[in-house]
N, C-alpha and C positions, 0 to 999 in steps of 0.2 A: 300493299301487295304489288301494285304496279310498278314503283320504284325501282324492286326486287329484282324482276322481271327485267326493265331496262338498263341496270346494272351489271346485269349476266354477261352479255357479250362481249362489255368493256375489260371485264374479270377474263374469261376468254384470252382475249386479246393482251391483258398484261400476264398472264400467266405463259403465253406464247415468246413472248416479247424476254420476260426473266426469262427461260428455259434458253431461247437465244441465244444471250449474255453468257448465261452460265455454261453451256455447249463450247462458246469458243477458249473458254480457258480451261475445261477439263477434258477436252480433246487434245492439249499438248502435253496431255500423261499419257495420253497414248502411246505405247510404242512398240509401230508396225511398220515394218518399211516401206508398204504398197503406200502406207499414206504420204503424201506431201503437202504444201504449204495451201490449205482452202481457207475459205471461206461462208460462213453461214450465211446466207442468203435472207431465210423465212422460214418462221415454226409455222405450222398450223396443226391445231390441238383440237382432237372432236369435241364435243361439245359434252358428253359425261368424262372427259380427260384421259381415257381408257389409252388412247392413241396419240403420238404426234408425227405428224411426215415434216420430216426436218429435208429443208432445201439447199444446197452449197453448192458453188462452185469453186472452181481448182486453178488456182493461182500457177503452181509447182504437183506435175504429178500427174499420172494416168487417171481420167474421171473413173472407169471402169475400176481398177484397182484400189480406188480411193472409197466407194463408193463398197465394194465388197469389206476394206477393212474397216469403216464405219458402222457397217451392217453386221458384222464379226466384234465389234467392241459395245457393242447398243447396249446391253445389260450390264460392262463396266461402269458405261457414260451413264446409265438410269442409275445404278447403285447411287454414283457423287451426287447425280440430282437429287435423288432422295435427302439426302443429308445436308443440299442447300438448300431446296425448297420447301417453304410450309402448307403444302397443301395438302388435302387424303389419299386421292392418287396419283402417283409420277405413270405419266403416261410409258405406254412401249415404245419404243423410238422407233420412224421406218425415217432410211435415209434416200436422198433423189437426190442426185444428181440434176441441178439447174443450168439448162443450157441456156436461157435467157440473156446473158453477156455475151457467150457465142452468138448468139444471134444479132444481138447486134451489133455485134462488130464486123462478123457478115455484112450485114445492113450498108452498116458502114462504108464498107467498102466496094459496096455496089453503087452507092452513092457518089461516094470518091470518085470511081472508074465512069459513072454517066457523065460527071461535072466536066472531066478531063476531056472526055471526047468529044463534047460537045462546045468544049472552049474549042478543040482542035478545028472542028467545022466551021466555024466563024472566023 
């Protein structure tokens, strides 16, 4: 039984993981023009599989726009997973927008601009 148990999350986590994989090539059937060129970021899949909040960010494209036709194809993209995946239930798909890379490259660039100025004063 405990095996069981500690096995569960790992299951979790490759079910997260496949859904991933399988999101970014049947998201390029997609075809919605708000979409542009993203990227999946990170599933994260509740834990009875009911749900997954799928993460992306946007290479090519409006987040907001992208994120609405994402949100608008969820039951297409579940349908293909269905038909890839072998598990009982394909989760709902909820999409977010990942500003995570914006952020750092904010970061970034706040860095950038300290380093600069502070060569300047020396």
């Amino acid at each position: 039984m405990a095996t069981k148990r500690g096995s569960k999350p790992n299951r979790a986590f490759q079910v997260a993981d496949q859904i991933q994989r399988d999101l970014a090539e049947l998201i390029r059937e997609v075809k919605d023009p708000r979409l542009g060129m993203i990227t999946i970021n990170a599933v994260e899949v509740t834990p009875d599989y009911a749900h997954a909040k799928v993460f992306f960010s946007v290479l090519v494209g409006e987040p907001q726009e992208c994120e609405e036709a994402l949100n608008h194809a969820a039951g297409f993209l579940r349908n293909g997973l269905f038909k890839r995946l072998h598990i009982h239930t394909v989760p709902t798909l909820h999409f977010q927008f990942d500003r995570t890379t914006e952020r750092a490259a904010d970061m970034n660039a706040l860095i950038a601009k300290a380093v600069s100025s502070r060569s300047k004063d020396e």
